[in-house]
N, C-alpha and C positions, 0 to 999 in steps of 0.2 A: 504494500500500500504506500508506502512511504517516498520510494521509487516513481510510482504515478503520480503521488503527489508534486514531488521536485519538477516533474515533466509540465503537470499541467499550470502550475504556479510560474516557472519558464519561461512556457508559450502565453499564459494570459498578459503576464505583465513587460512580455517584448512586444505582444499584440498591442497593450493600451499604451506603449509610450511611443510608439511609432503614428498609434491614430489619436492624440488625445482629442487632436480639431475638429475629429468627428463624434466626438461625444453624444450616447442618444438619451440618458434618465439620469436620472438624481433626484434619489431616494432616500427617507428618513421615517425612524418608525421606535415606538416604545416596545417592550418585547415582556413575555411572560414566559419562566422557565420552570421546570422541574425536574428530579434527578425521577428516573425510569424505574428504580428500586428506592425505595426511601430507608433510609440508614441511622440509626440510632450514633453509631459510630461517629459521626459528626453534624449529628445532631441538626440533621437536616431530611426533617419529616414532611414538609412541604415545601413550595419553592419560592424564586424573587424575580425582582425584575429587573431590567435593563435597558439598554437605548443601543443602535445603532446607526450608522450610516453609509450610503453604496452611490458607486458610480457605473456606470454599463454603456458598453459597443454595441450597436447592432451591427451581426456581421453577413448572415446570410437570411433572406425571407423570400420566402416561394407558399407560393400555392396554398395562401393565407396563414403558413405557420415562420415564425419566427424565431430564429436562434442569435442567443446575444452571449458575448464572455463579460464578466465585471469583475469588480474586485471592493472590498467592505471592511469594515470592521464594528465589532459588538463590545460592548461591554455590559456585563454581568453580575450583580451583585446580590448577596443574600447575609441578612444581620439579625438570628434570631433571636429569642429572649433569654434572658439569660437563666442558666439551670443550676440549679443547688446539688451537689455531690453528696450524703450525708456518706463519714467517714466511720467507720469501725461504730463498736455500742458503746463508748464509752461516757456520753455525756448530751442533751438532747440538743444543745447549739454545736455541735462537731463534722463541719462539715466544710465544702468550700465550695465557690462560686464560679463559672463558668460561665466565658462570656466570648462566642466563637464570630467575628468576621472575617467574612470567604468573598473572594472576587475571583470572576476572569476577564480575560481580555481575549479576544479573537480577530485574525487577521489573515485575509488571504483572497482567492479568486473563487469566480466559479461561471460556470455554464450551464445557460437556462436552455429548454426547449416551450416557446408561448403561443397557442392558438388568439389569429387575432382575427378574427371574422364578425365579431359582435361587439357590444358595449362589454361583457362581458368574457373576459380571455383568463381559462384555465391555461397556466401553466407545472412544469415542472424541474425541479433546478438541482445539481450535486456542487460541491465545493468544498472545500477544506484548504490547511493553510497551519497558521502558527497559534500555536494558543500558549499563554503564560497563568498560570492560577497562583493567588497569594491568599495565605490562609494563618488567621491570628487569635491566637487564646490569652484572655487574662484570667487568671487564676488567683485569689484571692478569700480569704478566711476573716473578713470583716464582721462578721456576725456571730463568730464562734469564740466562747471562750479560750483566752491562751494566746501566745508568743503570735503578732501580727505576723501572715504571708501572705506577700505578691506579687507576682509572676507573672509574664509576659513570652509566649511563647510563638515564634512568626517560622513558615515554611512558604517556598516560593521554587515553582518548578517551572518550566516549558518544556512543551510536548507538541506532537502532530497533531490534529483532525481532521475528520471529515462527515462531513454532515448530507442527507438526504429528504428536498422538502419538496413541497407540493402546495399551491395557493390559487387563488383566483383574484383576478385585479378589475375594477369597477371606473369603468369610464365617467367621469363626473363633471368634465368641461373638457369643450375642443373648443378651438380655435384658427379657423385654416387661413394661410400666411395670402392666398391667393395672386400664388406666384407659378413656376411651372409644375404641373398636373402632377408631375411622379414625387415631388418633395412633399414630407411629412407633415401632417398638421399637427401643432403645440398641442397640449395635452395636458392633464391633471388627472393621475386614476387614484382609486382607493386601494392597498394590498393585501388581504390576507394572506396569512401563509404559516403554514406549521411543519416542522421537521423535528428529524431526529439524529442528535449529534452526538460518535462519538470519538473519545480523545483517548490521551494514555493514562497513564494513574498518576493519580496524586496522592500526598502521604497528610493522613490526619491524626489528630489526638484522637483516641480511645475513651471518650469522657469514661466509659462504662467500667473502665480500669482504673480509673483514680485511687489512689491510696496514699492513707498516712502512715510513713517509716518513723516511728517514735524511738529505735532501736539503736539504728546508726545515728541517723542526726537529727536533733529536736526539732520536733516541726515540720521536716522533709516532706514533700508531696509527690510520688511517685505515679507513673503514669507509661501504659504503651503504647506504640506507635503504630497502625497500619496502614496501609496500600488501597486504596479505594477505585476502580474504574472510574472516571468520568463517561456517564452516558447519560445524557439530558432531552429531553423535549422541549421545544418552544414552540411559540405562538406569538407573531406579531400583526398589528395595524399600523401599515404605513402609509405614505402618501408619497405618489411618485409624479415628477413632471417632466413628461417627454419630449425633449428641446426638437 
C-alpha cells in the first residue's frame, strides 16, 4: 500500500503544480469522526470533530462522468471529559485524574470518479497521504488525600493513510460566464460525503492500567502503554465552488 501511495501522491502533486492555472473547486467543510471500534483504552467511546480544506483538477470528463485529482488537508480533534482512576482500596479519595487530548492532522491527494448529469452528482473518491497524530494525558491526584501528583504525558507519531469515500454534491447556484459554449459555468454545490479511513497505529495510555507503586516510590503512578489501529469514519458538509 505504501508503494501506491508514494506513486499516486507523485503523480497528483506533479499533476497540480504543472496545472495550478487550471484550477477547477475549492472546497471547505466541518467534519464529524469516529473511531470504527470504540476503545476504553483511550478513552474514546464516541467521536469529534474537525475542519478541512481541498483544492481539485479537473482532468478528464466524457460522457457526462467526470474524473478530477486534488489534494487537502483535515484536521481532527477529540477532548473528552475527564475520568477518575480510583487506585487500590485503600482510602475513598484514592484515586487520580485523567485528562486525554488526541488530534490529527491529515494531508495528501486523491482521485474522484463524479456523475455530473443533474443538479444532483453522486460521486466516489480514494486518497491517502501523511497523517501525524498527537496524543496528551495529565495525570493528577488533586482530590485525593496524600503527597500532591502531576503529570503530563505527550506521544506524537506519523504514519500513512488511506481512506475510501462516497458523497453526493447539491447544485445550489450557477452562474454561466456567457462566453464560448464549451467553458464551465461558476458554481456553488453543497457536499456530502462519508468515508472510511484507515492509518497505522498509534500508541496510547492504558487508563485501565493505572496504578499506584507505594513500594518503590511514594506516590508513583504507574501505567501501560498500547498500540491502537487508527480506523475512523467520517462524515462531512461542505460547500464547494467550481471556478
Amino acid at each position: 500500500m505504501r508503494p501506491f501511495l508514494a506513486i499516486l501522491m507523485t503523480v497528483s502533486f506533479c499533476s497540480q503544480a504543472s496545472a495550478f492555472s487550471g484550477l477547477s473547486e475549492i472546497t471547505a467543510w466541518p467534519v464529524l469522526w469516529w473511531p470504527t471500534e470504540k476503545s476504553d483504552v483511550w478513552d474514546q467511546k464516541s467521536g469529534g470533530i474537525g475542519a478541512g480544506a481541498g483544492l481539485s483538477w479537473h482532468i478528464v470528463e466524457t460522457h457526462g462522468f467526470l474524473c478530477s485529482i486534488s489534494t487537502e488537508c483535515t484536521y481532527l480533534m477529540y477532548d473528552p471529559e475527564e475520568v477518575r482512576i480510583p487506585l487500590g482500596l485503600a482510602s475513598e479519595g484514592n484515586g487520580v485524574d485523567i485528562n486525554n487530548k488526541y488530534n490529527l492532522l491529515l494531508a495528501g491527494p486523491g482521485i474522484m470518479l463524479e456523475y455530473q448529469k443533474s443538479s444532483f452528482r453522486p460521486y466516489c473518491e480514494f486518497s491517502g497521504g501523511y497523517i501525524r497524530y498527537s496524543n496528551s494525558y495529565r495525570l493528577d491526584n488533586h482530590r485525593w488525600i496524600g503527597e500532591p501528583f502531576d503529570k503530563t504525558i505527550s506521544m506524537r507519531k506519523s504514519s500513512s493513510y488511506y481512506a475510501i469515500g462516497a458523497g453526493l454534491k447539491f447544485l445550489i447556484w450557477n452562474s454561466s460566464r456567457g462566453e464560448a459554449e464549451n467553458q464551465r459555468s461558476r458554481e456553488v454545490l453543497l457536499d456530502l460525503k462519508s468515508s472510511l479511513l484507515k492509518g497505522g497505529k498509534a500508541t496510547f495510555l492504558d487508563r485501565n492500567t493505572t496504578r499506584l507503586n507505594d513500594i518503590e516510590v511514594m506516590n508513583s503512578i504507574e501505567y501501560d502503554i498500547t498500540e491502537v489501529d487508527l480506523s475512523l469514519y467520517q462524515f462531512r458538509l461542505g460547500v464547494i465552488v467550481n471556478l
